[in-house]
Structures are given as structure tokens and as C-alpha cells.
LOZA-955703 format. One record per residue (C-alpha): residue number from 1; residue in three letters; x, y, z. Coordinates in steps of 0.02 Angstrom, whole numbers. Layout:
SITE   n res     xx     yy     zz
SITE NUM ala      X      Y      Z
...
//
This chain:
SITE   n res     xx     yy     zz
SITE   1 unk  -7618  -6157  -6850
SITE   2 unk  -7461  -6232  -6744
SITE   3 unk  -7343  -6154  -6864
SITE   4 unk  -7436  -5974  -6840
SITE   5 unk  -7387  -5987  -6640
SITE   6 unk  -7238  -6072  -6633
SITE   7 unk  -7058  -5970  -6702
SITE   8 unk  -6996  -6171  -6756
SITE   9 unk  -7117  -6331  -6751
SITE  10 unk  -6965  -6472  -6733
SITE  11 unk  -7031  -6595  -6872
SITE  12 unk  -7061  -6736  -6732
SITE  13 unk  -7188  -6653  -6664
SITE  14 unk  -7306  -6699  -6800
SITE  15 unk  -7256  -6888  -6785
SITE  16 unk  -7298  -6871  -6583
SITE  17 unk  -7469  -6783  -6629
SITE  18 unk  -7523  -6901  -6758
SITE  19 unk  -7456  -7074  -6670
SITE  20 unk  -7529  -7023  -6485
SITE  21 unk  -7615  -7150  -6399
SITE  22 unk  -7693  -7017  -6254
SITE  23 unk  -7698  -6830  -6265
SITE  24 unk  -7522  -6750  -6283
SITE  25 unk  -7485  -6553  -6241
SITE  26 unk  -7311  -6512  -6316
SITE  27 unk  -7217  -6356  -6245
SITE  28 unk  -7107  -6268  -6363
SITE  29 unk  -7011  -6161  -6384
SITE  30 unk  -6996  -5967  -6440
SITE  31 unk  -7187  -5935  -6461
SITE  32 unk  -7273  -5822  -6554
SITE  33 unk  -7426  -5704  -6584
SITE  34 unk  -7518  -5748  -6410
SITE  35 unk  -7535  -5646  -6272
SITE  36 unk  -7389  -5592  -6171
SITE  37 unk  -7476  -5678  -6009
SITE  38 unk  -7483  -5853  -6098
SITE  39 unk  -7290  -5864  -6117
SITE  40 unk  -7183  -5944  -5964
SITE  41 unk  -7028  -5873  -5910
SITE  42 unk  -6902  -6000  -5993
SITE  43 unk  -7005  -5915  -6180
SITE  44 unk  -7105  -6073  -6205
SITE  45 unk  -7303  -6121  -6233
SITE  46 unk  -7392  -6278  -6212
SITE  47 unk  -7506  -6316  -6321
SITE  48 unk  -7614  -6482  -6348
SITE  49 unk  -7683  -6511  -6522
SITE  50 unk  -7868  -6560  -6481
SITE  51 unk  -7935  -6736  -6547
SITE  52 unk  -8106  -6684  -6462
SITE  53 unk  -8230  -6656  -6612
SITE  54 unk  -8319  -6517  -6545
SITE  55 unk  -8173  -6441  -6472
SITE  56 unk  -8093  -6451  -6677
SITE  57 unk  -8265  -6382  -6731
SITE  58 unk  -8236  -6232  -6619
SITE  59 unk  -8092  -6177  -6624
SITE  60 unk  -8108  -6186  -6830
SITE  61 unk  -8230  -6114  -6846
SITE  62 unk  -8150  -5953  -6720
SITE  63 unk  -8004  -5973  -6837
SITE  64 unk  -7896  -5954  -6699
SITE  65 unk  -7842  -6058  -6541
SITE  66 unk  -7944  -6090  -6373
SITE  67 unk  -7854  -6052  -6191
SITE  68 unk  -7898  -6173  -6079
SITE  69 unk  -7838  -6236  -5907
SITE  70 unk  -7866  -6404  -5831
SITE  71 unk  -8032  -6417  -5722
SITE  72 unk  -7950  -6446  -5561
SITE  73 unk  -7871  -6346  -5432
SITE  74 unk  -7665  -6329  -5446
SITE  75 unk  -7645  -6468  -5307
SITE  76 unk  -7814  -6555  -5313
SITE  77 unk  -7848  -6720  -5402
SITE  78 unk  -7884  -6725  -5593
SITE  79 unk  -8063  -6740  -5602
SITE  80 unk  -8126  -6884  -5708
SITE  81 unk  -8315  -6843  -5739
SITE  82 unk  -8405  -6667  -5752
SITE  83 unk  -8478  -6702  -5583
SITE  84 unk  -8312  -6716  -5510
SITE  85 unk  -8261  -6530  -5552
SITE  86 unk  -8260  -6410  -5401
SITE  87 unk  -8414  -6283  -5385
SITE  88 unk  -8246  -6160  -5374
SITE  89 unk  -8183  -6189  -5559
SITE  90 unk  -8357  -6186  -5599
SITE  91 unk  -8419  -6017  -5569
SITE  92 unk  -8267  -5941  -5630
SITE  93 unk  -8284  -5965  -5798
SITE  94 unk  -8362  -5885  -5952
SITE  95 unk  -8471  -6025  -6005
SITE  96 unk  -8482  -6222  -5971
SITE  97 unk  -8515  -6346  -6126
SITE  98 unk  -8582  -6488  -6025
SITE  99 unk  -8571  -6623  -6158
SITE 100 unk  -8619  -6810  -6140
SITE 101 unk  -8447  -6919  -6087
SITE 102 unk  -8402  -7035  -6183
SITE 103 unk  -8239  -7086  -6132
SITE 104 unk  -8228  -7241  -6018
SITE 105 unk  -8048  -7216  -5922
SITE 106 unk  -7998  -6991  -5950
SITE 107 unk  -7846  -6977  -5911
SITE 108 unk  -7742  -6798  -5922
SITE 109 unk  -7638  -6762  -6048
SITE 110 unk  -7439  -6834  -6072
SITE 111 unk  -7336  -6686  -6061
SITE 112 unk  -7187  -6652  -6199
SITE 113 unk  -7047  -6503  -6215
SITE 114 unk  -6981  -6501  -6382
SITE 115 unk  -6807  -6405  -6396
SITE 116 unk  -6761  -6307  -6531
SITE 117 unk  -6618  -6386  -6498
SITE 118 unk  -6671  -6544  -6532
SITE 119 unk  -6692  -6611  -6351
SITE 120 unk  -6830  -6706  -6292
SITE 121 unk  -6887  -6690  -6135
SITE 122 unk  -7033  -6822  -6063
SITE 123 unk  -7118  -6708  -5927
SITE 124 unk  -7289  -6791  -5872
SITE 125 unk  -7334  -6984  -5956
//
């Protein structure tokens, strides 16, 4: 599915995605097939590959991949249990999958741009 929104998937990518330790979003560049609105200026996308298995069982069986933003406020602090996320970011979504949490220590996501040009860029550990 990476390859169907992404112009050129640099071949480390797949070594980042399958040796990760902690969730990993990759931004690359020259995107493809996703809304116009998804795109930042500089012609990139992030994307994170999800390890969740109900988020995997989702978005295969939509066939296509999920939008998501984090469940904070730009600004506030990451929250680390469902409780924790603002009544704000609450009501303005579709629909909330409140499922049991099993992880001990959440932490977000390390942030990676991958260059066409073969630069690596370490934005968020």
C-alpha cells in the first residue's frame, strides 16, 4: 500500500519499519493519490505503518489508508491513556474505538524524512 502513495519508497525505509523498536511515521517525499489537503507545502506525507492489530485489521479490510491525527491539542501534552484525551478532540470526531490499553509506557511516534535524495533526516526520537 506504501508504494501506491508514495512517487519513490527509498529502500531503507523498509529496514526502519521492520527493525523499529516504538512507532515510527516516515515523511516522504513526492506523494501520491491522497487528497490535495493531506500534502505539506515542501510535497511530502507522513505516514506511520500501523503495528496496532486492529488498526491493520481496518484499514485492510477498507483496502485503503486511515487519516488520523494525534489525540492531543497542537501545544498540549501527548496524552498517555484514553482518559487523558481532551473532551475537545473528543467530540470532534466521527467515531471513538475505545479499546482496552495494553501498553505499559505509550509513547508518540519517532519521526523520520526520507529524501529522495537519499538524506536522512531524524526529526522527533
Amino acid at each position: 500500500m506504501l508504494e501506491r502513495h508514495v512517487a519513490e519508497v527509498p529502500e531503507v525505509a523498509y529496514d526502519i519499519i521492520d527493525l523499529a523498536e516504538k512507532p515510527i511515521t516516515i515523511v516522504f517525499d513526492e506523494p501520491k493519490g491522497v487528497a490535495k489537503n493531506l500534502i505539506a507545502e515542501d510535497n511530502t506525507l507522513a505516514i506511520r505503518v500501523a503495528s496496532d492489530k486492529f488498526c491493520q485489521y481496518l484499514i485492510n479490510k477498507f483496502g485503503k489508508p486511515i487519516v488520523s491525527t494525534s489525540a492531543n491539542v497542537s501545544g498540549q501534552p501527548t496524552p498517555k491513556q484514553f482518559k487523558e484525551i481532551s473532551p475537545e478532540i473528543l467530540k470532534g470526531v466521527d467515531y471513538v474505538v475505545n479499546l482496552p490499553d495494553k501498553s505499559k509506557n505509550p509513547s508518540p511516534s519517532s519521526i523520520i524524512k526520507l529524501g529522495n535524495d537519499g538524506q536522512v533526516k531524524v526529526i522527533r526520537k
